[in-house]
C-alpha positions as CSV (number, residue, x, y, z in Angstrom):
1,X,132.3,88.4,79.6
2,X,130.5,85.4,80.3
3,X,126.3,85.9,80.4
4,X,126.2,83.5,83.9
5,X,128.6,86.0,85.4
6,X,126.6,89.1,84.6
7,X,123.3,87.5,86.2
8,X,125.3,86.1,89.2
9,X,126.5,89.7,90.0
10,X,123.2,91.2,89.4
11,X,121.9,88.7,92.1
12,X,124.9,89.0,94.4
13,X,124.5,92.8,93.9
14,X,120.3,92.6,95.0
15,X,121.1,90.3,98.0
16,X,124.7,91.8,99.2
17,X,125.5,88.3,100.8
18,X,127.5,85.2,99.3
19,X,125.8,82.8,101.6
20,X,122.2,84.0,100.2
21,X,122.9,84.7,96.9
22,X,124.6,81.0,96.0
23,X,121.1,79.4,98.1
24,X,119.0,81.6,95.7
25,X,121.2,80.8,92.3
26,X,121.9,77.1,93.5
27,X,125.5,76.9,93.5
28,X,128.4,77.3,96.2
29,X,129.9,79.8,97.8
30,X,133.3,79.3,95.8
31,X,131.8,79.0,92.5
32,X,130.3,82.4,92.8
33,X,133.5,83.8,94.2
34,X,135.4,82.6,91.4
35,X,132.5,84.1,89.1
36,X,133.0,86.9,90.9
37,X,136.7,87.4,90.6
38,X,136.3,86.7,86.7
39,X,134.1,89.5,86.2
40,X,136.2,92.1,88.9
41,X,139.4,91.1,86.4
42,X,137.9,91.7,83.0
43,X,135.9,94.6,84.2
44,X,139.7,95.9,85.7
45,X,138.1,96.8,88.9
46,X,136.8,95.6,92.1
47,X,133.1,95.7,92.3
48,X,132.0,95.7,96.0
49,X,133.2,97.2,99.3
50,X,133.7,94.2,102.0
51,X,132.0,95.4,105.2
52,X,132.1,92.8,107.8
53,X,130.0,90.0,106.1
54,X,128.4,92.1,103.6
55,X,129.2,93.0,100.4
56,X,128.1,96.5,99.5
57,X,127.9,97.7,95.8
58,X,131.1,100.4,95.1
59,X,131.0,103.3,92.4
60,X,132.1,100.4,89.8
61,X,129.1,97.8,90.8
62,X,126.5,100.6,90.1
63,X,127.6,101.3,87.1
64,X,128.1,97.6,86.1
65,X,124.9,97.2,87.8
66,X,122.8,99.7,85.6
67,X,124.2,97.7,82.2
68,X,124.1,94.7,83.5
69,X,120.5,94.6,83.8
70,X,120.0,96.4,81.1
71,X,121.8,93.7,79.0
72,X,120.2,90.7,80.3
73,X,116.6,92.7,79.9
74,X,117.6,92.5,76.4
75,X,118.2,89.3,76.2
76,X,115.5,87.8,78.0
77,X,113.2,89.9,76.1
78,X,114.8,88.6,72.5
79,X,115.0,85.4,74.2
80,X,111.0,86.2,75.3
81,X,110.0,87.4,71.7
82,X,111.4,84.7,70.0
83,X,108.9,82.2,72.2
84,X,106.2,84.4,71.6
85,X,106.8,84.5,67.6
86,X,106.6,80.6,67.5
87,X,103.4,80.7,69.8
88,X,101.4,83.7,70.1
89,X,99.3,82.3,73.0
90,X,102.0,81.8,75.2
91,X,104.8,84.3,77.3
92,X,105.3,86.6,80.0
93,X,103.9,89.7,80.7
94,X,105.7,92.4,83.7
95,X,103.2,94.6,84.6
96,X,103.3,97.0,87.4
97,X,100.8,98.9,89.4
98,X,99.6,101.1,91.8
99,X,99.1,99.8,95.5
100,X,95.6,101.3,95.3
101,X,94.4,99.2,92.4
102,X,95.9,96.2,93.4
103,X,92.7,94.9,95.0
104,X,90.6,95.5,91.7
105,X,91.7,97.2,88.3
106,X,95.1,94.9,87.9
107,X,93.3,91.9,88.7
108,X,90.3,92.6,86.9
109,X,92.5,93.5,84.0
110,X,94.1,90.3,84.4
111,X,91.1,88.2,85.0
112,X,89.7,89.0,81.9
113,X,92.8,88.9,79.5
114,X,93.4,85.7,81.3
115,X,90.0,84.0,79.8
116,X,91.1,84.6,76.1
117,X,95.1,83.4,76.9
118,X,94.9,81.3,79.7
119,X,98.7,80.3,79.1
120,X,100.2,83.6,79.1
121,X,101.9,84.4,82.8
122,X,101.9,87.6,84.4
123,X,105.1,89.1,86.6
124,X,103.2,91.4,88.8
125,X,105.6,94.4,91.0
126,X,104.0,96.8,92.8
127,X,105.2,100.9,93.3
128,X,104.3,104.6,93.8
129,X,103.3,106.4,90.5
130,X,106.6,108.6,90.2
131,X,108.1,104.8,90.4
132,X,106.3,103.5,87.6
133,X,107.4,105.6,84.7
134,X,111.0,104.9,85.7
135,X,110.2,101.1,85.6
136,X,108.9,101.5,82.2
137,X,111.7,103.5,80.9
138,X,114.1,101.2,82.3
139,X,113.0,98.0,80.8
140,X,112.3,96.8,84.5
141,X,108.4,96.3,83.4
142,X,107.2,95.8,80.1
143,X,103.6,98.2,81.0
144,X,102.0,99.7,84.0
145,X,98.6,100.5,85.6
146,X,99.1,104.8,86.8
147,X,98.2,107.6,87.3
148,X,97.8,110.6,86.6
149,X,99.5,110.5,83.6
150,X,103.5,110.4,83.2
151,X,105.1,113.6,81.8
152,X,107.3,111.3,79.9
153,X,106.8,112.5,76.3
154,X,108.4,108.8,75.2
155,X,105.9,106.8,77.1
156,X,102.7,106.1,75.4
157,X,99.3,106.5,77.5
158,X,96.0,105.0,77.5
159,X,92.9,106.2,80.1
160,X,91.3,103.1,81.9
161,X,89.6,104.9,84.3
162,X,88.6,107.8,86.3
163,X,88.5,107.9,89.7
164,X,86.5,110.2,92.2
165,X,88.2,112.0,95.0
166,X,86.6,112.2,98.4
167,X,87.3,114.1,101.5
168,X,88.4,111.9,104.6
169,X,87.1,113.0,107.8
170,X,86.7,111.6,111.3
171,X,82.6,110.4,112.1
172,X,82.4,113.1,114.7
173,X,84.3,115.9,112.2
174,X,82.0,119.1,111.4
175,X,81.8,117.8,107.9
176,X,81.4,114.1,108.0
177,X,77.4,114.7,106.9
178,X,77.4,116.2,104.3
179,X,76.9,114.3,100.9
180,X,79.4,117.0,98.7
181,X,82.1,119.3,99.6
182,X,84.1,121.7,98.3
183,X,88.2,121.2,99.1
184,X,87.7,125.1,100.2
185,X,85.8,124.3,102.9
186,X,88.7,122.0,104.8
187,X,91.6,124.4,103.8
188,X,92.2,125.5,107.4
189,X,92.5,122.3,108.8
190,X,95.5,120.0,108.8
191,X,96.1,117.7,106.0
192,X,97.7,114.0,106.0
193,X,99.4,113.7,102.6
194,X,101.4,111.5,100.6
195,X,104.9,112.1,100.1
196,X,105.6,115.2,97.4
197,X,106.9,112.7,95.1
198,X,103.2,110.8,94.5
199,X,101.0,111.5,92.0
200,X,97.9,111.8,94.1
201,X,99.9,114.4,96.2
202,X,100.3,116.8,92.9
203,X,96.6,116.5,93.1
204,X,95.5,117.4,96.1
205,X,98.5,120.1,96.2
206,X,96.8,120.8,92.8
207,X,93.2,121.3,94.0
208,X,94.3,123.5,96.8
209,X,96.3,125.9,95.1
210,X,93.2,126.1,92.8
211,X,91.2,127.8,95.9
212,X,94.2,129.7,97.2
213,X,95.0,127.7,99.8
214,X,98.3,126.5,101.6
215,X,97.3,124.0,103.8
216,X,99.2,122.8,107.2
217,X,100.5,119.4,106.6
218,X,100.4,117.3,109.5
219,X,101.6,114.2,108.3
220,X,103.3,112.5,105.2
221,X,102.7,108.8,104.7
222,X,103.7,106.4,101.8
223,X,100.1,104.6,101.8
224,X,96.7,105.5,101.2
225,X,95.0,103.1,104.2
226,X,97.1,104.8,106.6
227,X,95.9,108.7,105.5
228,X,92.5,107.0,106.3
229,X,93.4,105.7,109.4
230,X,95.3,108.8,110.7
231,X,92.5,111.0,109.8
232,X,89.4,108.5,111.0
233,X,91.4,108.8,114.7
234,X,90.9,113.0,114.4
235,X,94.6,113.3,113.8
236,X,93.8,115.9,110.6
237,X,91.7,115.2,106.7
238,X,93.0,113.6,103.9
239,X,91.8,113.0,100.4
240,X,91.5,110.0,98.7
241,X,89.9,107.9,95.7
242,X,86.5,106.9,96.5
243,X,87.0,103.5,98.1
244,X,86.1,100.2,96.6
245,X,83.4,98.6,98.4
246,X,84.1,97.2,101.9
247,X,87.3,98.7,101.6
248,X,86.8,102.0,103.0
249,X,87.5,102.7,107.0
250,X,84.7,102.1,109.2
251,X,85.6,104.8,111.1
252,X,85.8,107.4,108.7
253,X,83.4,109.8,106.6
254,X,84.3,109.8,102.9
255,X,83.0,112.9,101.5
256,X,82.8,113.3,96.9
257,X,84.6,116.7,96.3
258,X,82.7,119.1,94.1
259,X,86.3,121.0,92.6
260,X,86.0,119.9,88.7
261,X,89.5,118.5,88.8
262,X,88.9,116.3,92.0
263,X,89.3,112.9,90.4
264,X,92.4,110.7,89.5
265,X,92.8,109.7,86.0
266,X,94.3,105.9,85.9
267,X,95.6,104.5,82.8
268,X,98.3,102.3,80.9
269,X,101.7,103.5,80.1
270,X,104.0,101.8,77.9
271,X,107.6,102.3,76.3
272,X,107.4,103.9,72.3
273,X,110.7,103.6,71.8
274,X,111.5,99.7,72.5
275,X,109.9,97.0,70.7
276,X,107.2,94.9,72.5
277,X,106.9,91.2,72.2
278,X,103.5,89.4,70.5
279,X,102.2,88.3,73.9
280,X,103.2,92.2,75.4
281,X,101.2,94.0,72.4
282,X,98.4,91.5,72.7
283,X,97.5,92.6,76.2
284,X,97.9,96.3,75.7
285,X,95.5,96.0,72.6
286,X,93.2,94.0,74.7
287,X,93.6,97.1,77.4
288,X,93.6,99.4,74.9
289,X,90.2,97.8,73.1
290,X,88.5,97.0,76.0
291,X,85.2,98.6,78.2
292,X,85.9,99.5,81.8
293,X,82.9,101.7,82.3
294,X,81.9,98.9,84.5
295,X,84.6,98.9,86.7
């Protein structure tokens, strides 16, 4: 099973169109037909459902698909290490992050590693925190920037920071005032939330079940900036890290909660199991190592 096949279907299998997946690998239309057919006959089965244009992934492709990457991971990464052996200072590292720190903490983080190895390149993905640990455990990333902390007993953890939660309230909202609250004192109104799946979700859910309370929810979003915006137009409360400077919503009051466990722990997780390259250990030392008080 030749290695250019395996990486041709992973990128046919991401794009799901022959036209745009020979643009993106630089090759024609027949060539990675014929790659495909290869692979369909040593595999012994077809790989993709022909809808119309499309090509859409069958029970065969995912399953291909899942080693597939999982192979080429292992490759690159020997492929990676090996670089990395002959020059420390040099190689790529995938880290992910939350959307919320991707304004500060990642490219803080990066900033700084950056002025001791100014040749080592970064592969930067973005995703939710219940995506992250997956990413990890996958291969997909070599570390990421979460939190809270992964429940994943084969991921390894280090605290970067601590965040403070805060109360989101319209100007005009009973509340918006005060310097401190307590999450009691907004139980009976409606709540905007995150999806159940997110991380700051389990916390708030946390901090409420903590007074008692089972709050109405009157939204669900999948970002943070629109829980601000729903609840600085009236539309219910949400809670939220404190925001960075110029970052919070002019139109909103963000109130510190007083409840002992209203803050979000953010830190770096990594794989134990699966060998890191030089260049991958060097920045999650420097993490590890490192004062962020300051940030």
């Amino acid at each position: 099973m030749s290695l250019d096949d395996l990486d041709w279907f992973v990128t046919l299998a991401d794009t799901q169109n022959m036209t745009r997946a020979a643009e993106r690998l630089h090759t024609t239309q027949p060539t990675l037909s014929r790659s495909l057919a290869r692979l369909e006959q040593e595999i012994g089965a077809p790989l993709f459902d022909r809808v119309g244009r499309r090509l859409r992934l069958n029970q065969s492709g995912q399953v291909l698909l899942i080693h597939a990457r999982r192979s080429l991971f292992e490759l690159r990464s020997a492929s990676d290490h090996i670089r990395s052996l002959r020059d420390p200072d040099r190689g790529t590292v995938r880290l992910s992050f939350l959307h919320s720190v991707a304004t500060w903490l990642a490219p803080e983080l990066i900033r700084d590693f950056r002025a001791r190895a100014p040749q080592v390149q970064f592969t930067l993905t973005q995703a939710a925190s219940y995506e992250l640990a997956a990413l990890v455990t996958d291969g997909a990333v070599d570390l990421a920037v979460t939190g809270p902390r992964p429940d994943d007993p084969d991921l390894g953890w280090h605290e970067i920071h601590r965040e403070e939660l805060c109360l989101v309230v319209p100007r005009d909202h009973r509340l918006a005032d005060r310097d401190r609250v307590g999450i009691a004192e907004a139980a009976d109104e409606p709540f905007i939330m995150l999806g159940s799946s997110f991380g700051l979700r389990r916390l708030t859910d946390e901090l409420l079940a903590r007074v008692g309370a089972e709050p109405t929810i009157a939204f669900e979003s999948a970002e943070i900036p629109t829980m601000e915006s729903l609840a600085a137009a009236g539309l219910g409360v949400t809670v939220v890290p404190r925001p960075r400077p110029h970052r919070a919503d002019p139109n909103a009051a963000y109130i510190p909660l007083t409840d002992d466990a209203a803050q979000r722990v953010l830190g770096l997780v990594w794989p134990l199991s699966r060998p890191e390259s030089p260049v991958v250990e060097r920045f999650r030392l420097f993490v590890v190592a490192a004062e962020w008080a300051s940030l």
